[in-house]
N, C-alpha and C positions, 0 to 999 in steps of 0.2 A: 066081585070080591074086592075086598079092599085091606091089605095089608100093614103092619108097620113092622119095620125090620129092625134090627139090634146087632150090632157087632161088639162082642163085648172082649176087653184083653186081661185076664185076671192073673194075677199072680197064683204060682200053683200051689202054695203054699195054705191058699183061699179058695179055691175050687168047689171040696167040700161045702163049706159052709156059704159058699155064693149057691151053688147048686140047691142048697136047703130051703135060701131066700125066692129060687125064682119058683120051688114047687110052689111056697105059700103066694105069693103071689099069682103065680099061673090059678091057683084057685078061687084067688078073688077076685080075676078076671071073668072067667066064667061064670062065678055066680050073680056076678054081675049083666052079663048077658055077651059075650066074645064067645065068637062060635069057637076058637081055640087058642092055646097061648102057649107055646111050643120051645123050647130050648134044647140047641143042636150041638153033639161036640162034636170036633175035626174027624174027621177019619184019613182025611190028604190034602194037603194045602201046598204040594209042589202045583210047578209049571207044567202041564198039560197042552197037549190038541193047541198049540199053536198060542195059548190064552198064557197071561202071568195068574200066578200063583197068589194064594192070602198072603202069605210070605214076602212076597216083594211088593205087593201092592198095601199093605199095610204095617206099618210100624211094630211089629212082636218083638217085645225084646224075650232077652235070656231071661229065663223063670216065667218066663207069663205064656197061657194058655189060652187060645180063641173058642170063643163060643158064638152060636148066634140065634136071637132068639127071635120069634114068628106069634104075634100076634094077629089074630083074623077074625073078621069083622063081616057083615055082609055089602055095605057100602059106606060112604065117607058119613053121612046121615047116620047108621048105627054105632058106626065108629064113637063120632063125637057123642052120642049118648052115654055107651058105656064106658065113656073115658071122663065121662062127668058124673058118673056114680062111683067110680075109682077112685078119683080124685075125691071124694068127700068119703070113702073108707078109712078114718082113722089108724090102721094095721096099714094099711099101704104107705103113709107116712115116714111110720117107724121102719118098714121094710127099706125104705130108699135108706133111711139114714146108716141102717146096716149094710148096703150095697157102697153105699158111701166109704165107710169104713175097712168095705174091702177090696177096691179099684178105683181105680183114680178115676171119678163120673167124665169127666173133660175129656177122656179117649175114648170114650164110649159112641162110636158113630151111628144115626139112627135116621130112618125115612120111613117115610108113610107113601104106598103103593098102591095101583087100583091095576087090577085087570085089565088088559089089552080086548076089547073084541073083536 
């Protein structure tokens, strides 16, 4: 399995309408071939079990809400396939530039994971 992760800090003001960007997207992932494209809200981002918190390990200011979003692949080989049928999706273009418009892309932290065996 091979992952890429997304930590997204939106203003909440844009929530909505960020949320609306990443279903269409999440769909032109898939149809593209991504086993799934998944977008997560908070439910606790205090200090727990000894660990820090999204909160103090990440910059949230006032008004902005953390999301995080999970793209899955079957390995780094699929991956780069359907992230080059993505990227020649004309609609995914203009998605970014509405994503753009609604978070500052530059705090958006993001890595690309593979399974431990």
């Amino acid at each position: 399995m091979f992952v890429s992760i997304y930590i997204y800090r939106v203003p909440s003001q844009n929530v909505e309408a960020f949320l609306r960007v990443q279903r269409e997207a999440a769909e032109i992932y898939r149809r593209c071939g991504a086993i799934n494209d998944e977008t997560f809200a908070p439910v606790n981002l205090i200090a727990k079990y000894g660990c820090a918190g999204f909160t103090g390990a990440f910059d949230i200011r006032e008004g902005e809400e953390v999301f995080i979003g999970l793209s899955s692949f079957h390995d780094r080989m699929h991956h780069d396939t359907v992230m080059a049928q993505v990227d020649r999706d004309e609609r995914i273009s203009e998605l970014y530039e509405e994503v753009a418009s609604l978070l500052d892309v530059g705090r958006v932290v993001r890595g690309e994971f593979e399974r431990v065996e």
